[in-house]
TIKOLVEX-39360 format. One record per residue: residue number from 1; residue in three letters; x, y, z of N, C-alpha, C, O, CB in turn. Coordinates in nm, 3 decimals, padded with zeros to 5 digits. Glycine has a CB too. Layout:
BEGIN
{site NUM "ALA" {X Y Z} {X Y Z} {X Y Z} {X Y Z} {X Y Z}};
...
This chain:
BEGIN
{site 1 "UNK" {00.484 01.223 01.447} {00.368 01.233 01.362} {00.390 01.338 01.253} {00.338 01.326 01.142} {00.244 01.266 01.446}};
{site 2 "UNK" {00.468 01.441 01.288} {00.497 01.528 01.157} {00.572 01.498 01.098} {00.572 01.533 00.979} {00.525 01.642 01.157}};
{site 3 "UNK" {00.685 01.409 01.157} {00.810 01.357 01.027} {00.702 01.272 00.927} {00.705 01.277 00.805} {00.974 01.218 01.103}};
{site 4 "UNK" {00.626 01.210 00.990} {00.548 01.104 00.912} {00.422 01.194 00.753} {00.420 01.189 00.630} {00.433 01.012 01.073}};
{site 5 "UNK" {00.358 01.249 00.842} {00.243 01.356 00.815} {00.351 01.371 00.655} {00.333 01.309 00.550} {00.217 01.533 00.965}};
{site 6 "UNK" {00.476 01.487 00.689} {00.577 01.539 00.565} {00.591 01.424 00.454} {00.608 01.455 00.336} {00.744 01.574 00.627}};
{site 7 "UNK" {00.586 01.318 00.488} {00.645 01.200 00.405} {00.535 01.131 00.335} {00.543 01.066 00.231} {00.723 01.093 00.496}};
{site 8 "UNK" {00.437 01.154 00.404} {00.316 01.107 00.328} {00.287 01.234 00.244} {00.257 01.191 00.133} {00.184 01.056 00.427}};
{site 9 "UNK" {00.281 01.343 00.243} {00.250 01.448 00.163} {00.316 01.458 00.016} {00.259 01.488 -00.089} {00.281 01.560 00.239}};
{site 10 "UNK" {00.490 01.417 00.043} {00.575 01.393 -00.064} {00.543 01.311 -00.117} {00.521 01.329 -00.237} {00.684 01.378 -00.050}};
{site 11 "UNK" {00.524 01.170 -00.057} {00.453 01.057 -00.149} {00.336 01.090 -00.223} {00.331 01.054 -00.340} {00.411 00.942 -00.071}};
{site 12 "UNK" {00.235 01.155 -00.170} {00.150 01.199 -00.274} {00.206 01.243 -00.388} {00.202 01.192 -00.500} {00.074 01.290 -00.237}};
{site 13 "UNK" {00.273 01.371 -00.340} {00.271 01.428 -00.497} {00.338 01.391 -00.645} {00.328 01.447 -00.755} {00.316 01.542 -00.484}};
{site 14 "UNK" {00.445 01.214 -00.576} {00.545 01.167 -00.602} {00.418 01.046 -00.701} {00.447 01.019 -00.817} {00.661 01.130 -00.459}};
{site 15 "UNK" {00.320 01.002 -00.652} {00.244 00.914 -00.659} {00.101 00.988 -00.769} {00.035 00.923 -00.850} {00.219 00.869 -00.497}};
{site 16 "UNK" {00.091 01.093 -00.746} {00.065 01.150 -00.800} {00.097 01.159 -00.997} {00.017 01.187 -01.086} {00.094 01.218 -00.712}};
{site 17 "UNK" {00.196 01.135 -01.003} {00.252 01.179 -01.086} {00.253 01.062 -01.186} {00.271 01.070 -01.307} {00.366 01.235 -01.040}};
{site 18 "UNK" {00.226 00.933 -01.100} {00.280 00.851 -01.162} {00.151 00.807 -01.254} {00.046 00.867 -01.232} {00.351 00.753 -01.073}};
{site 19 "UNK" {00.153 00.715 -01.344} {00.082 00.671 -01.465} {00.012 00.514 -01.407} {00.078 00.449 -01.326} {00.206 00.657 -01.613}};
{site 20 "UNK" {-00.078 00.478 -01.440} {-00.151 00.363 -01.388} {-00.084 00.206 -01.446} {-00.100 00.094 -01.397} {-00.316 00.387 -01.438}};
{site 21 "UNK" {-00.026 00.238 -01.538} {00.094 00.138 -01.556} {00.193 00.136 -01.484} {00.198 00.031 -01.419} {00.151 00.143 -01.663}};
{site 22 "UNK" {00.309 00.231 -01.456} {00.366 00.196 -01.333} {00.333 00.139 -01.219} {00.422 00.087 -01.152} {00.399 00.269 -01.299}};
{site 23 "UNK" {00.200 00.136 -01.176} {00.186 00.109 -01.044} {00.166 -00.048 -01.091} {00.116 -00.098 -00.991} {00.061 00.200 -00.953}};
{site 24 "UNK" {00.174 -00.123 -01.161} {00.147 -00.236 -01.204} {00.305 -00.355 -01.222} {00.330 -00.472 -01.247} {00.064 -00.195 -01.340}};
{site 25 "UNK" {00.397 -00.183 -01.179} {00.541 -00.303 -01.211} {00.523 -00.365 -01.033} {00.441 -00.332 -00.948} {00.769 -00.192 -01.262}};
{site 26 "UNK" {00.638 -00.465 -01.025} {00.665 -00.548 -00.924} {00.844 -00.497 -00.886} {00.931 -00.450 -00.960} {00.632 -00.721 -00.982}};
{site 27 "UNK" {00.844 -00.521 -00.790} {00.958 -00.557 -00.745} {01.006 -00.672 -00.646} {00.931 -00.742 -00.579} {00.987 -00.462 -00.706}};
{site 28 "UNK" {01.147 -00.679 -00.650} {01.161 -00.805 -00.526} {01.211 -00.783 -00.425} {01.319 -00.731 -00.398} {01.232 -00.918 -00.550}};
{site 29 "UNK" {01.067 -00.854 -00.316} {01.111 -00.830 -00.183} {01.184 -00.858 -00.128} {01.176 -00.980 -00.115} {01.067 -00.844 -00.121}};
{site 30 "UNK" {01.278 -00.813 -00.069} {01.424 -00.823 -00.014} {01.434 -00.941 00.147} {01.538 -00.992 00.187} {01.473 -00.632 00.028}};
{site 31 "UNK" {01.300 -00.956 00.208} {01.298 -01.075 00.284} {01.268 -01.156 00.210} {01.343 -01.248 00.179} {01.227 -01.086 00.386}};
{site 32 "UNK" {01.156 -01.140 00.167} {01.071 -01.316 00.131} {01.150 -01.324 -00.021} {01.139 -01.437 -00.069} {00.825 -01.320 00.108}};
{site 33 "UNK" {01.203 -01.258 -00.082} {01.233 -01.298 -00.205} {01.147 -01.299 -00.321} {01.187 -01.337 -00.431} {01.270 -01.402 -00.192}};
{site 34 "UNK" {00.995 -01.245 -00.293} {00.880 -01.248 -00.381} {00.894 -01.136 -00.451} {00.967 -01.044 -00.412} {00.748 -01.254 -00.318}};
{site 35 "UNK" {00.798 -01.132 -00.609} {00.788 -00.998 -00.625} {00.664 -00.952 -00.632} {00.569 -01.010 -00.687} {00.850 -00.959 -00.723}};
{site 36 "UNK" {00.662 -00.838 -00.572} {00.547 -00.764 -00.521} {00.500 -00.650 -00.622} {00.584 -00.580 -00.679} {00.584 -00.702 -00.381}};
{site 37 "UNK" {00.346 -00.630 -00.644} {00.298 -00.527 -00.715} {00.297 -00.400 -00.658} {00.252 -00.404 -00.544} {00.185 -00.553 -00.750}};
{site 38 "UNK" {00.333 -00.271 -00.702} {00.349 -00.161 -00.644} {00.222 -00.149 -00.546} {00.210 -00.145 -00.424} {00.367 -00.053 -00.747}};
{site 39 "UNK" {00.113 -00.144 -00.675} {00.007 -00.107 -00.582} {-00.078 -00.199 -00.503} {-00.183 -00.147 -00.464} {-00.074 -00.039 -00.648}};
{site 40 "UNK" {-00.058 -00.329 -00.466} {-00.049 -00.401 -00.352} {00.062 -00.348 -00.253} {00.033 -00.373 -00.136} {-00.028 -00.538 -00.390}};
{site 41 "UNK" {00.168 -00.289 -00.267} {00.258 -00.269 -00.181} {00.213 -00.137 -00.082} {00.211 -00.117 00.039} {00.388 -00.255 -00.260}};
{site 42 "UNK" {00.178 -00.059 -00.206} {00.071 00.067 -00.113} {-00.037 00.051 -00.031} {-00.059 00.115 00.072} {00.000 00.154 -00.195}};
{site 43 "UNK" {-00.136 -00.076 -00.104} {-00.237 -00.035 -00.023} {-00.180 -00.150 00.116} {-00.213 -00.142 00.235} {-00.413 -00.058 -00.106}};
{site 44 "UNK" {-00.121 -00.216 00.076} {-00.078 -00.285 00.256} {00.021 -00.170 00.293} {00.048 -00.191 00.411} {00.028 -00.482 00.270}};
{site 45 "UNK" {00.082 -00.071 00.255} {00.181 00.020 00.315} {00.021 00.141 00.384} {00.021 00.200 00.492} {00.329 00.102 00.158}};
{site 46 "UNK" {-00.089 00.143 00.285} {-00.177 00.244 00.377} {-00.252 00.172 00.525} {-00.284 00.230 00.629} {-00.313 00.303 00.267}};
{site 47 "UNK" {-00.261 00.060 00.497} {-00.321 00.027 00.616} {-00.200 -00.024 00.749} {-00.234 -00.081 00.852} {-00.430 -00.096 00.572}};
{site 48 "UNK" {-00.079 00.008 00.719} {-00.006 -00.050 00.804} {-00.003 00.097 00.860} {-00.030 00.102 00.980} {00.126 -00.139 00.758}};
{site 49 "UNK" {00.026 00.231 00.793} {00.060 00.342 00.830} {-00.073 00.400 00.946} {-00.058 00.453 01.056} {00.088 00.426 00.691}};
{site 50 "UNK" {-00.190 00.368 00.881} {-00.316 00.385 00.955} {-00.320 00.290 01.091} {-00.362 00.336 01.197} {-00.441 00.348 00.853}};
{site 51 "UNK" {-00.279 00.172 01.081} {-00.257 00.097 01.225} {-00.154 00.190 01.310} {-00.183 00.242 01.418} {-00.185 -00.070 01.203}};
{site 52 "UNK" {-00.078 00.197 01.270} {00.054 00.254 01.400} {00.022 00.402 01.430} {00.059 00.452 01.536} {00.251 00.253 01.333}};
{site 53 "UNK" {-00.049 00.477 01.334} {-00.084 00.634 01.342} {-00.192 00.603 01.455} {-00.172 00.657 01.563} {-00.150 00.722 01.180}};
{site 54 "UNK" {-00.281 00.539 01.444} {-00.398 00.487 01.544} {-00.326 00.424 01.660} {-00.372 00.457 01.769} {-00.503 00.370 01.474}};
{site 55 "UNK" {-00.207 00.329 01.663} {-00.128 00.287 01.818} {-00.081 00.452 01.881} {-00.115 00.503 01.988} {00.056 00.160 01.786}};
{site 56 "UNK" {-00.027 00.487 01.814} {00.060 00.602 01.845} {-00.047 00.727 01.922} {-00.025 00.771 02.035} {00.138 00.659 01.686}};
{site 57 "UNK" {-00.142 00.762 01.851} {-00.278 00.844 01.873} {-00.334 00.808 02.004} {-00.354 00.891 02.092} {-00.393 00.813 01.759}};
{site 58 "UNK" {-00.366 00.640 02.018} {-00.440 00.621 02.142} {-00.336 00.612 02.251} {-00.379 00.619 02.366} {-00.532 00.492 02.138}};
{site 59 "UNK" {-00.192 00.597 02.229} {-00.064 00.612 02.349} {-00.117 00.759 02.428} {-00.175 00.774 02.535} {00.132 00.638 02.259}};
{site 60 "UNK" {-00.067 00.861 02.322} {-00.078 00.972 02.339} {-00.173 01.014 02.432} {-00.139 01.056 02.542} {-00.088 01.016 02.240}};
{site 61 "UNK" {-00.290 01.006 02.397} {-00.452 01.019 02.461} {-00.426 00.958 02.595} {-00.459 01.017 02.698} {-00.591 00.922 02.369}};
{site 62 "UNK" {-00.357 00.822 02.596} {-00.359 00.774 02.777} {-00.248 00.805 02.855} {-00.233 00.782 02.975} {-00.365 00.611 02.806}};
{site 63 "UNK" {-00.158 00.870 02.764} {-00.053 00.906 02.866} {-00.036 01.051 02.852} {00.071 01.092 02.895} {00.087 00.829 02.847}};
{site 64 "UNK" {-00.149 01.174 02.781} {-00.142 01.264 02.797} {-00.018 01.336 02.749} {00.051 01.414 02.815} {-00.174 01.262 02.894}};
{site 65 "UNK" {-00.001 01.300 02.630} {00.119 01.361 02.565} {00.109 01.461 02.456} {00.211 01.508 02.406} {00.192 01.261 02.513}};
């Protein structure tokens, strides 16, 4: 959770920085072959990070870690 916690902090300030046009380029996804909008890529990258932070959280809690 802190390697994670660090990496999201950098991305901020990395994201931060950036201009509201950039977040509008695409790139191509390396499975499906599509190209994807940055900031579609974030906000499915925030809710994927919020799912597993929440698996990981309720592990913890039942196995007392």
């Amino acid at each position: 959770m802190t390697l994670l916690e660090g990496l999201h902090r950098r991305w901020v300030v990395l994201l931060r920085s950036m201009s509201a046009e950039q977040f509008t380029r695409g790139f191509l996804h390396p499975e499906t072959g599509n190209t994807v909008i940055l900031q579609d890529a974030l906000s499915q990258y925030a809710w994927h990070a919020r799912h597993h932070t929440g698996q990981i959280n309720w592990l913890r809690q039942q196995h007392g870690w």
